[in-house]
C-alpha positions as CSV (number, residue, x, y, z in Angstrom):
1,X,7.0,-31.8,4.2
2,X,3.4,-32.7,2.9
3,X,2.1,-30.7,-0.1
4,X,-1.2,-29.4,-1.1
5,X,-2.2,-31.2,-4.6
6,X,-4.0,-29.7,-7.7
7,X,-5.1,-30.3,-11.3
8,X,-3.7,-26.9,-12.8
9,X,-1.6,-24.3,-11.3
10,X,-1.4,-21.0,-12.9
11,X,1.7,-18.5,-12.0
12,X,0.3,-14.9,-12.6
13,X,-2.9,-12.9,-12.0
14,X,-2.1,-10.2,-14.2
15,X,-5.1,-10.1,-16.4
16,X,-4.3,-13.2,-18.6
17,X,-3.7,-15.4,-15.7
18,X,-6.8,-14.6,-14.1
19,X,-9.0,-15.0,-17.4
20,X,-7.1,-18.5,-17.9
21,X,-7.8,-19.4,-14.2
22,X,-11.7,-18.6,-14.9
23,X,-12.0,-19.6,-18.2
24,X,-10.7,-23.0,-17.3
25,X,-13.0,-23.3,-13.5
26,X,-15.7,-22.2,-15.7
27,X,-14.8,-24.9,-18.6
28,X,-15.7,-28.5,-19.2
29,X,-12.0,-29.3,-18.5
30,X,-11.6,-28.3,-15.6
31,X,-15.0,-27.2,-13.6
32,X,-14.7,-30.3,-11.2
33,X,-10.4,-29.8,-11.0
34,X,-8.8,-28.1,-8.5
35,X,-6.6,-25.0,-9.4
36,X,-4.1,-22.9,-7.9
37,X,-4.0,-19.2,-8.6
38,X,-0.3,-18.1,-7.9
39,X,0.6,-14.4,-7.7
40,X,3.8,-12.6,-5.8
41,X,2.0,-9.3,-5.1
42,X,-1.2,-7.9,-3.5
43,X,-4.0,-6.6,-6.6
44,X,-4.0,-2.7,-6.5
45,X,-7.0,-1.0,-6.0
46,X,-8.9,1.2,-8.9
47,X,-8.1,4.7,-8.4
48,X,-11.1,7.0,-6.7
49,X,-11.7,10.3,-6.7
50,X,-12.5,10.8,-10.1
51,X,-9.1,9.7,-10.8
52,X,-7.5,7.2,-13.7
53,X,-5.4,4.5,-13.2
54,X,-2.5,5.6,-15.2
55,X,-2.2,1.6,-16.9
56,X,-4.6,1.1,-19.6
57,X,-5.4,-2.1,-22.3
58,X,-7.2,-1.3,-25.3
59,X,-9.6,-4.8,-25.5
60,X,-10.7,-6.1,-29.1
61,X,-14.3,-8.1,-29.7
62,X,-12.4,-11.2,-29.4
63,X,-11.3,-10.3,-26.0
64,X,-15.0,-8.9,-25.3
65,X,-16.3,-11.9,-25.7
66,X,-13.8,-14.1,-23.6
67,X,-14.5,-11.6,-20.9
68,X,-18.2,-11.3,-20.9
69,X,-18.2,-15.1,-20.9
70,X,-16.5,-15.1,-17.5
71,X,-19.5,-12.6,-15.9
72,X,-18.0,-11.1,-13.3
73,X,-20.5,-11.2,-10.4
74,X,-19.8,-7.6,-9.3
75,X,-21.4,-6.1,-12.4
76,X,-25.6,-6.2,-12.0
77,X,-26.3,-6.3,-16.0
78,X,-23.4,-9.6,-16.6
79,X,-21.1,-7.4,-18.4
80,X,-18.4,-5.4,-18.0
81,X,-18.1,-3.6,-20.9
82,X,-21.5,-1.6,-19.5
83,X,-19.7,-0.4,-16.9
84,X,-19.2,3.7,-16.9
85,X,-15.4,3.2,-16.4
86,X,-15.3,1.6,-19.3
87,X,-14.8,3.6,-22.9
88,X,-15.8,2.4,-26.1
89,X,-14.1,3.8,-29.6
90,X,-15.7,4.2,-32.4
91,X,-13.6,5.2,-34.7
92,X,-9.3,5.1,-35.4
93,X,-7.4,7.5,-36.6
94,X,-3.8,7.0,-37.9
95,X,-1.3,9.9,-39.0
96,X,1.9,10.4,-40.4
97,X,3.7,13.2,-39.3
98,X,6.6,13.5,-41.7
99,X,3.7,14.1,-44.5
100,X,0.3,13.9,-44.9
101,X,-0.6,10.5,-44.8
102,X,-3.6,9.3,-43.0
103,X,-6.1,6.2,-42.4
104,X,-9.6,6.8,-40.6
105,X,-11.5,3.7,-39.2
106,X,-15.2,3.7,-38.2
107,X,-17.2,0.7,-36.8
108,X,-20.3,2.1,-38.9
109,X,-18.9,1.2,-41.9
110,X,-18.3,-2.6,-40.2
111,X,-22.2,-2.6,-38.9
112,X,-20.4,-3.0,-35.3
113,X,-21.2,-1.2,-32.7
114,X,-17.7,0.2,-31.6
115,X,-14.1,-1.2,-32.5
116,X,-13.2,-1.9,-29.0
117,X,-12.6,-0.8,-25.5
118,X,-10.3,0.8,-23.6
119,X,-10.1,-0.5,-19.9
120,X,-7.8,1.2,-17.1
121,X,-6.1,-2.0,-15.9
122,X,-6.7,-2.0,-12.4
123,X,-10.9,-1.5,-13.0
124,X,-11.0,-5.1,-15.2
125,X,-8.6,-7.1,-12.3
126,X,-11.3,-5.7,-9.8
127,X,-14.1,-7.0,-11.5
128,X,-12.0,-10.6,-12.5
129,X,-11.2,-10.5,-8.6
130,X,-15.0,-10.0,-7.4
131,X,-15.5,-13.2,-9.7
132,X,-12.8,-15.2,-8.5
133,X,-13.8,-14.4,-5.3
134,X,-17.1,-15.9,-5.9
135,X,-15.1,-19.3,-7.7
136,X,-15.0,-22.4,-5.6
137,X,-12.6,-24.6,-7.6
138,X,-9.8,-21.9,-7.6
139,X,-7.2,-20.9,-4.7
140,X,-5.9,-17.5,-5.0
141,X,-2.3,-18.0,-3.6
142,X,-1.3,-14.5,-2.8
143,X,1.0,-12.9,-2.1
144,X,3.4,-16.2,-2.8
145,X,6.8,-16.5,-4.7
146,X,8.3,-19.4,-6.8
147,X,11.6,-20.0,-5.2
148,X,11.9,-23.4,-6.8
149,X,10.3,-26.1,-9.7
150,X,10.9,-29.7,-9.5
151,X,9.8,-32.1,-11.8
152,X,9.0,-35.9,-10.9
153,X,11.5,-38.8,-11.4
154,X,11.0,-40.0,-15.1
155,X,10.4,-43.7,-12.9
156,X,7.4,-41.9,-10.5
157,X,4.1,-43.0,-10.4
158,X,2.9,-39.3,-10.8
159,X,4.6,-37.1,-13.2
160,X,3.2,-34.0,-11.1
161,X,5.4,-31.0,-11.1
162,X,6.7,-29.7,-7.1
163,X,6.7,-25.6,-6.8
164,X,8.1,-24.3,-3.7
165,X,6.5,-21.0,-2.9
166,X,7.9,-18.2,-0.4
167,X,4.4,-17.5,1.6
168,X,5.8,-13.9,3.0
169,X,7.9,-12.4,0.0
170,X,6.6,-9.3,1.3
171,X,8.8,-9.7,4.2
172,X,12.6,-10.2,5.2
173,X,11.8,-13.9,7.1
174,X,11.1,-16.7,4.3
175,X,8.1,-19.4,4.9
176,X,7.7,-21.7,2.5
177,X,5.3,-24.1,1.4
178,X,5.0,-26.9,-1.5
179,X,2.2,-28.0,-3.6
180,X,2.2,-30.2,-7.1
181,X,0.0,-29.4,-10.1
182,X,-0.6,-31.9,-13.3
183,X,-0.5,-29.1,-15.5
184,X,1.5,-25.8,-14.6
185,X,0.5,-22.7,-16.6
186,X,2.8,-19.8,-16.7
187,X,1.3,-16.6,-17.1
188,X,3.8,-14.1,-15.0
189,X,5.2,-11.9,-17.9
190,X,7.5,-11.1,-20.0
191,X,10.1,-11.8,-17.4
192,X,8.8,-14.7,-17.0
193,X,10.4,-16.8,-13.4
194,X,8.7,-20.1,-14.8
195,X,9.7,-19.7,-18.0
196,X,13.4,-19.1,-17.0
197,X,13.0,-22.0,-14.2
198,X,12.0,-24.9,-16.8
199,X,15.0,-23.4,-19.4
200,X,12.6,-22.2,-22.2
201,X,14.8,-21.0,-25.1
202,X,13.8,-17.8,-24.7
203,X,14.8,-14.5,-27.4
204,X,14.4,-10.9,-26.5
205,X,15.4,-8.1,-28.4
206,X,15.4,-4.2,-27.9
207,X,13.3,-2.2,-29.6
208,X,15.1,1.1,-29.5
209,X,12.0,2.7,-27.8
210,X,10.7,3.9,-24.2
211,X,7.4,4.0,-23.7
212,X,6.0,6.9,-21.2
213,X,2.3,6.5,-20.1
214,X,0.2,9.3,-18.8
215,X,-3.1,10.8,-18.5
216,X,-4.3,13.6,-20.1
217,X,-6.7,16.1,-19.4
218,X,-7.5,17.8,-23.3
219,X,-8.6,21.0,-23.9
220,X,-11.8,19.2,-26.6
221,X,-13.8,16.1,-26.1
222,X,-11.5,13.1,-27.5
223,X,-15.3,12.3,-29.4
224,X,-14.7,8.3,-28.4
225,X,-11.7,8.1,-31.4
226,X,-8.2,6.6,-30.8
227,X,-5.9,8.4,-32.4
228,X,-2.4,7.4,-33.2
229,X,0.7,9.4,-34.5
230,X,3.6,8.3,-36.3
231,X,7.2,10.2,-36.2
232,X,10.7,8.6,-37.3
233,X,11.4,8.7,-33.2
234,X,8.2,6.7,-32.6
235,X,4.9,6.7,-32.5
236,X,2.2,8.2,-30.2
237,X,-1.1,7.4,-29.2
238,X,-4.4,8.9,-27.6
239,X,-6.5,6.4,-25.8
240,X,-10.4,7.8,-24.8
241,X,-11.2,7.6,-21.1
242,X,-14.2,7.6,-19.6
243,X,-15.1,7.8,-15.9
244,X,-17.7,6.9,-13.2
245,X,-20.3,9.7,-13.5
246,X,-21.2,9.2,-9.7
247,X,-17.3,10.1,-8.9
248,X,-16.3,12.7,-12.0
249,X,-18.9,15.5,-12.7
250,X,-16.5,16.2,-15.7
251,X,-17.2,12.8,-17.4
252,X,-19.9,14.1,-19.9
253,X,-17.3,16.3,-21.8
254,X,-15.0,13.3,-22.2
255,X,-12.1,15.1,-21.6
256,X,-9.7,12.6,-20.7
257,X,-7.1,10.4,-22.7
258,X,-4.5,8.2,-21.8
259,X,-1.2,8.4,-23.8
260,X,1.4,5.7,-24.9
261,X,4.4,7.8,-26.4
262,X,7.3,5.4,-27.6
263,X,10.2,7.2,-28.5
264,X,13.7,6.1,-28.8
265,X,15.5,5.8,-25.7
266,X,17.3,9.1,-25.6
267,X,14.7,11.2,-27.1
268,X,11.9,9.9,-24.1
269,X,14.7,10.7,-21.2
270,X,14.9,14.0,-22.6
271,X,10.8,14.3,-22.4
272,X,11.0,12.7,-18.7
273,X,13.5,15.3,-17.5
274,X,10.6,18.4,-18.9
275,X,9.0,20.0,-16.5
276,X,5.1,19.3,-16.9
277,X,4.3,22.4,-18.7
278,X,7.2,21.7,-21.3
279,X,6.1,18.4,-21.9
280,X,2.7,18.9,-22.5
281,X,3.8,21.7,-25.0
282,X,6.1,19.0,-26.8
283,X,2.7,16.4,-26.6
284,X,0.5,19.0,-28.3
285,X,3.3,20.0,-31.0
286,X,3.5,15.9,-31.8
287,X,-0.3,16.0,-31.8
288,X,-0.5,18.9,-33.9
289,X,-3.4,20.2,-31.6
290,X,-5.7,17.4,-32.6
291,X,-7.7,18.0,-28.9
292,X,-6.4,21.4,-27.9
293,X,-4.2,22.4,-25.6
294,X,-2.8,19.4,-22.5
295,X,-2.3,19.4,-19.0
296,X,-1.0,15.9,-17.0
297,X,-3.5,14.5,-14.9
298,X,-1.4,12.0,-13.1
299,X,2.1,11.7,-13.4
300,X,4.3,10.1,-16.0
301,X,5.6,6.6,-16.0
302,X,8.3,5.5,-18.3
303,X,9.5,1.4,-19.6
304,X,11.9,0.5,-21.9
305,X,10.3,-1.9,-24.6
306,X,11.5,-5.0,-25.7
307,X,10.1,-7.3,-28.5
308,X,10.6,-11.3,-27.1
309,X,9.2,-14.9,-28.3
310,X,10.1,-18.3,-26.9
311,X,10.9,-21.0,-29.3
312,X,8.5,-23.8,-28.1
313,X,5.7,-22.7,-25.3
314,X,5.0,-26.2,-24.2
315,X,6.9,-28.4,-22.4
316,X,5.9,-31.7,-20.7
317,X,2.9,-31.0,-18.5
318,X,4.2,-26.8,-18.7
319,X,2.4,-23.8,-20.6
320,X,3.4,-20.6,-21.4
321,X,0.3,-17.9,-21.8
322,X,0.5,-14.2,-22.9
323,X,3.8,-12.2,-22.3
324,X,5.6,-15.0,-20.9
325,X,5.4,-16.4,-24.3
326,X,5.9,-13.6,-26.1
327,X,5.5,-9.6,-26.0
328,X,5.8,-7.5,-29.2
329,X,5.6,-3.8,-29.4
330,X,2.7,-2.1,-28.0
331,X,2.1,0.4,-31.3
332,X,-1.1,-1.6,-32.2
333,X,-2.5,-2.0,-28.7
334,X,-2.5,-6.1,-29.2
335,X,-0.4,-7.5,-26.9
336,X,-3.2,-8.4,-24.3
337,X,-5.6,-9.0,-27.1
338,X,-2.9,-11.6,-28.1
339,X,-2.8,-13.3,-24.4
340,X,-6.5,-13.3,-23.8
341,X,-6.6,-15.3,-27.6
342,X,-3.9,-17.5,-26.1
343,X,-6.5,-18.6,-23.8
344,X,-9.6,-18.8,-25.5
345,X,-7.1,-21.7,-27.9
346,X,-5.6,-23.2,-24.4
347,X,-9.1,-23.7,-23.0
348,X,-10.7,-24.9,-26.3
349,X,-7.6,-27.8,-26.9
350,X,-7.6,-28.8,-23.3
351,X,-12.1,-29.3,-23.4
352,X,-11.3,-31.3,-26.8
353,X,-8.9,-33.6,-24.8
354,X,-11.7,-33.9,-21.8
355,X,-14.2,-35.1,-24.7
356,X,-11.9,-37.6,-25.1
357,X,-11.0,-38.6,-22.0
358,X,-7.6,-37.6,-21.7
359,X,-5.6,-36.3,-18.6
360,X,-5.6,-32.5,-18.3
361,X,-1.7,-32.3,-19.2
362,X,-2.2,-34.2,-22.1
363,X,0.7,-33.7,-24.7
364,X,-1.6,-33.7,-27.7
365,X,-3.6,-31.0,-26.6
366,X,-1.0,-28.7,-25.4
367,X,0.9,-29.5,-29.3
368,X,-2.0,-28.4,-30.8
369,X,-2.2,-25.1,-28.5
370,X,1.3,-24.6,-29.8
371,X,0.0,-25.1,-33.4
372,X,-2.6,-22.7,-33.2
373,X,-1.1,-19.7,-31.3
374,X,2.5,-19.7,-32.7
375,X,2.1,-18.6,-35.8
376,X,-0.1,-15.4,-35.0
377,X,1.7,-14.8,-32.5
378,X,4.7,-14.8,-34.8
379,X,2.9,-12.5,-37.6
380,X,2.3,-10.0,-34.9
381,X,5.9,-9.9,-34.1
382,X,6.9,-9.2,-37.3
383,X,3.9,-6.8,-38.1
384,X,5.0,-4.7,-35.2
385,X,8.7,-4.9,-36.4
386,X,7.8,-4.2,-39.9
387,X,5.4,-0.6,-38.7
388,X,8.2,0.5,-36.4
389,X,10.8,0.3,-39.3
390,X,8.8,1.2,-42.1
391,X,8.0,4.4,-40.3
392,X,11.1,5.0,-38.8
393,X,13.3,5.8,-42.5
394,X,13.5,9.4,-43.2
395,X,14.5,8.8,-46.8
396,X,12.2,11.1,-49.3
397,X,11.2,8.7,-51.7
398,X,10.4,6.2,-49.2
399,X,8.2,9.0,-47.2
400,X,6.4,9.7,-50.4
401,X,5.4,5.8,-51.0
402,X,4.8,5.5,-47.5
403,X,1.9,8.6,-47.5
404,X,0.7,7.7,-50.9
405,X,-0.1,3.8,-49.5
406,X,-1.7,5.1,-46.9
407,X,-4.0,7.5,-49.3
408,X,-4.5,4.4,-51.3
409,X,-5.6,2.2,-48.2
410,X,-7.5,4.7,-47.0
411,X,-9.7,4.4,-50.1
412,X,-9.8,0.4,-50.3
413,X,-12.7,-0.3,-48.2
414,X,-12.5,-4.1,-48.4
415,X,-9.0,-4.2,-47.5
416,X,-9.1,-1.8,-44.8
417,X,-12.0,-3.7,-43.4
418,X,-10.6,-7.1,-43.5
419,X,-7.2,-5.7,-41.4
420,X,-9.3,-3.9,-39.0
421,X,-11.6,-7.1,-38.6
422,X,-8.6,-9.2,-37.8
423,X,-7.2,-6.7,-35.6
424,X,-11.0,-7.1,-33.9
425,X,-10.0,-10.8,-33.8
426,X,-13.2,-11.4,-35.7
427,X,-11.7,-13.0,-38.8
């Protein structure tokens, strides 16, 4: 059977996938290569009608700028972070519940204009789409499975890896087809079918919590402030929507929020099994009223969480971006923010290795990938790990220390600024 050949293959068009697939056309590296864009199931369209796409990220300045850089070609003023669906924050706002503990962060007191975004998913892969769309040097191979990855004979004059793809997994009948890459680049999740192909050493580990995702119609404007609650069953957070004026005549009283509520596993299926009016009054009594009185807006999707990190994420002429790397707990909103930075180092090794005139799937430049994005990575992990538990214990002692740090941190201004600037990615 013959095979189609490229230069990069990238598994996964979630939204890491697709920045690495543009970020690398667009790059130095790899804007006369050819690449293959690989994902098993059709894009889903932004929701109309005034309505929400229930999926949200929360996008730092780091990722901003990745993403302006790519200019998606469906957005008239190059950016799009001016687009109306699109909601800045300007301020943060962090509770205890089990005392009085709290931490407020403003981007005024950075001289920033806002401290990020949030983005319904589904609106940022439409405007990555429109500019893939317009991207000559990338196939978009969808919808189209990875039944099977090969690796050439150590003896072969090309060391190019062999995927067989299923061309109609939407369908009982298989069709396959083959094609070889230099340099394969896994970006399909945290369940990761490359990952588990090539026998990455992979560890996961439960987190004790569900996460339920909703959106949220609120009785007060949310005022552009993310707002996040911490219980010993887990914490909760308020993201600000913000929707297309031309479709939502409600948009002006910003009214709308999107909520991640992790709770441990038994406490969330008792909130799933609430009828809507009961759960709202159990989301207003964990948000001690902060926006009024709640009513669902969409209905209310639940995941269990688990915390994971591969030991190496290289292997010869292989990759591993974003979740298929490693996913941590989404209390801080940075798991994305971790992928897109994933790519911004990928890209920036693999032009240093074009400067020199090496071969895209250089091993020194996907080391020094590894190098750079492993240990974040790692701190995250263990950040997230440390939050949950730290704010988990019920003890009284430790509940007084913990509300009397966060007074105290409240008050340092410099250190308060240099975590919220790293959590901006612009340390």
């Amino acid at each position: 059977m013959s095979k189609t050949h490229y230069d990069i293959a990238v598994v996964g068009a979630g939204p890491v996938g697709l920045a690495a697939a543009l970020a690398l056309a667009q790059s130095p590296a790899g804007k006369s290569l050819k690449i293959a864009l690989i994902e098993s199931r059709p894009p889903r369209q932004a929701p109309a009608n005034g309505k929400f796409d229930t999926r949200v990220v929360a996008i730092n300045e780091s990722s901003r700028r990745l993403l302006d850089s790519l200019s998606p070609s469906s957005l008239t003023d190059g950016s799009l972070f001016n687009s109306p669906r699109i909601c800045p924050y300007y301020t943060m706002e962090v509770w205890d519940t089990a005392g009085s503990g709290h931490v407020r962060f403003d981007c005024a007191e950075l001289h920033h204009d806002n401290l990020g975004h949030i983005v319904e998913q589904s609106v940022l892969m439409a405007a990555l789409l429109d500019t893939l769309a317009n991207t000559k040097n990338v196939d978009f191979l969808c919808p189209h499975t990875v039944l099977d990855i090969q690796r050439a004979k150590p003896q072969a004059t090309s060391q190019a890896i062999t995927l067989k793809l299923d061309t109609n997994p939407l369908n009982t009948d298989t069709e396959t087809t083959n094609i070889s890459a230099d340099l394969l680049i896994a970006a399909d999740g945290a369940r990761s079918q490359v990952r588990e192909h090539l026998g990455f050493t992979h560890h996961v580990s439960d987190t004790g919590h569900t996460a339920i995702v909703a959106t949220i119609k609120t009785e007060h404007p949310h005022a552009y402030s993310a707002r996040q609650w911490f219980s010993t069953t887990g914490p909760l957070a308020f993201l600000p929507l913000q929707a297309d004026p031309l479709t939502n005549s409600e948009t002006g009283d910003a009214q709308f929020v999107s909520i991640v509520w992790s709770q441990q596993h038994q406490r969330a299926e008792h909130l799933m099994k609430l009828s809507d009016q009961d759960f709202c009054r159990e989301l207003e009594l964990a948000s001690e009223l902060c926006l009024g009185s709640l009513q669902l807006a969409s209905q209310r999707i639940k995941a269990p969480l688990a915390q994971s990190h591969s030991d190496d994420y290289v292997q010869a002429g292989v990759v591993l971006l974003g979740d298929a790397a490693h996913a941590i707990h989404p209390l801080a909103g940075q798991g994305v923010n971790l992928g897109f930075s994933d790519v911004a180092a990928l890209v920036e090794e693999l032009n240093r290795g074009h400067e020199k005139a090496l071969p895209i799937n250089h091993p020194s430049a996907l080391k020094r990938y590894q190098r750079r994005r492993k240990p974040e990575n790692r701190l995250a992990e263990t950040a997230m790990t440390a939050f949950k538990t730290l704010f988990e214990r019920e003890e009284l002692p430790l509940a007084v220390l913990r509300n009397q740090g966060m007074w105290v941190f409240n008050k340092a201004k410099g250190l308060k600024h240099t975590i919220i600037k790293r959590a901006m990615g612009l340390d």
